[in-house]
N, C-alpha and C positions, 0 to 999 in steps of 0.2 A: 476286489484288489486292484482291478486294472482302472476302475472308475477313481478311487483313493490314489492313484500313482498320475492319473491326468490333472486332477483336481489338483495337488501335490504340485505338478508341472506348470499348469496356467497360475499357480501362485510364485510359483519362484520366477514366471514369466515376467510377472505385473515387479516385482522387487526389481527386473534388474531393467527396468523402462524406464526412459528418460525425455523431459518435453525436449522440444527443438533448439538448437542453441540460441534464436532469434528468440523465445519465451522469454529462455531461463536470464538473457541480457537484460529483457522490462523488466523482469521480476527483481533483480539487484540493484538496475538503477535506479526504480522505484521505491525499494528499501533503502538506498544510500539518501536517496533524494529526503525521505520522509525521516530520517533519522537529523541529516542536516538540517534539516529547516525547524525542526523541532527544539535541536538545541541552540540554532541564532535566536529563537522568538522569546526560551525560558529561561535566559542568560543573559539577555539584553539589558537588563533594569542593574547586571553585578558592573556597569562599567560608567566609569564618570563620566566621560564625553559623549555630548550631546550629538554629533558628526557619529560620529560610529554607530552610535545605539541607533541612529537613523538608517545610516547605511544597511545596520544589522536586518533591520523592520524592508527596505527595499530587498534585498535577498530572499528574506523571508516570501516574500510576497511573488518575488521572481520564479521558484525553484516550488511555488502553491500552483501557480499556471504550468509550469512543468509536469509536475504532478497530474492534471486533467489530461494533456495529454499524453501523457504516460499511459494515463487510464483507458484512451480512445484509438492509441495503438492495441492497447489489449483485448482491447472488442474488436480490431481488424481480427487481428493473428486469430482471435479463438477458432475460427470457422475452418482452419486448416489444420487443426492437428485433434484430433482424441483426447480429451481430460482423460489421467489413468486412475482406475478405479483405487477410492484409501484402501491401505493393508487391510486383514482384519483385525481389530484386537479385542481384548476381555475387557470390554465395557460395552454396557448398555448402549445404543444409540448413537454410537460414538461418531457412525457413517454421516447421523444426520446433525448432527452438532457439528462435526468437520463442514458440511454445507452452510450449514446457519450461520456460523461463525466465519467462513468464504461470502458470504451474500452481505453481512453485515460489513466487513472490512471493505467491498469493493463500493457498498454506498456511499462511504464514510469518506474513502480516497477519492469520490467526486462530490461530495455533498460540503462539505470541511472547507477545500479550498473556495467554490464555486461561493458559497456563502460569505467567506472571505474579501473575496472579489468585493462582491456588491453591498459590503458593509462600507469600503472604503469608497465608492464609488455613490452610497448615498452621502458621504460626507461631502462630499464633491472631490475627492482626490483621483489623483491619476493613478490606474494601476501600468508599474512599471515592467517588460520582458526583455530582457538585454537588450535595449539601448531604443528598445519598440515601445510606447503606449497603447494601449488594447483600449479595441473603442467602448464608447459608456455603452453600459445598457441599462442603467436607469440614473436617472439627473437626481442631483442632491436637491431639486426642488419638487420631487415626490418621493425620492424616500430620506432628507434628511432627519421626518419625525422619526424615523424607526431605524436607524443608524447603528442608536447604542444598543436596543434590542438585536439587531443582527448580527451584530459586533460578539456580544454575551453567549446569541448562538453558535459563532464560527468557533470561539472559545471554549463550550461545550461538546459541539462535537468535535474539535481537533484532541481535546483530552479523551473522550472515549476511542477514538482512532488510534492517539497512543494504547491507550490499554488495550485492546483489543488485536493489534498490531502486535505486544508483547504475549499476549495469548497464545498469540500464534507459531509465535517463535518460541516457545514456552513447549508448545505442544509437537513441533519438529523436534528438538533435541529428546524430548521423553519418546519419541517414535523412534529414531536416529538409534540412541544409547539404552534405552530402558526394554522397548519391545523391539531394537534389531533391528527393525524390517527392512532400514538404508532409506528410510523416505524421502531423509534430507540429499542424499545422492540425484534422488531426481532433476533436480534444480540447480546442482552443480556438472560442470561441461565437463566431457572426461580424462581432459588434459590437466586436472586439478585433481583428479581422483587418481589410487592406484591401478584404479582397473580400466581396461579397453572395450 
């Protein structure tokens, strides 16, 4: 009984654990970021002006280098705080699909843009960071044959990045409202939540 009421205890421990507010900060600006820049790139083609849609394509390209590091603070932070173990739930596997589906999003948010990058840079184009040019790291005169192949790749995986991106937020809310366990509380600061 007393083994069943600790087990009991270090579970409702892990529910009510939260990362550090500096995490949970990447973690949203990295979702705003990756939500905008998705819908400047897949919206771009709905508008007449040629000036805008361009504009749109520099943002895009702006907030893709953000993105990286976004991704490069979150390799600082990790070493300072405990990953909290997923709830459990009634599904098979579910801990290591939770990983899988973690290890594949985090390639994606630097493979996608980084791709990106030097799609436009074997064109010979400038990639643009607020108001910064980021230096070449390959001349359009070694990779402008493989350009539009790059280009098709940045394209391929920024769409599974979307989906998989939606996966994930797909599978917070069914943890959140379906199995209870407050997962999604994690990742929220507790000045947003009702509880202290």
């Amino acid at each position: 009984m007393s083994t069943l009421m600790s087990l009991d205890s270090k579970k409702v421990m892990r529910m009510l654990e939260r990362y550090p507010l500096a995490f949970q900060l990447t973690h949203w600006i990295t979702a705003v970021t990756i939500v905008v820049l998705l819908i400047l790139i897949e919206t771009r083609d709905l508008f007449a002006s040629d000036d805008l849609r361009h504009q749109m394509l520099i943002w895009h390209m702006e907030l893709g280098v953000l993105v990286v590091l976004l991704f490069l603070l979150r390799l600082i932070q990790r070493p300072f705080f405990r990953v909290i173990e997923a709830p459990d739930i009634p599904i098979p596997q579910s801990k290591r699909l939770s990983h899988a589906v973690h290890v594949v999003l985090y390639l994606l948010l630097l493979l996608a843009p980084l791709v990106g990058l030097l799609a436009k840079q074997m064109r010979g184009d400038d990639v643009p960071f607020f108001g910064f040019i980021l230096p070449v790291f390959i001349s359009d005169d070694v990779g402008l044959p493989y350009a539009k192949t790059t280009k098709n790749i940045h394209e391929y995986l920024g769409n599974w990045l979307m989906y998989v991106a939606m996966l994930h937020i797909c599978a917070a809310f069914v943890h959140q409202w379906f199995f209870k366990d407050r997962l999604l509380l994690r990742m929220l600061p507790r000045f947003l939540t009702k509880e202290k």
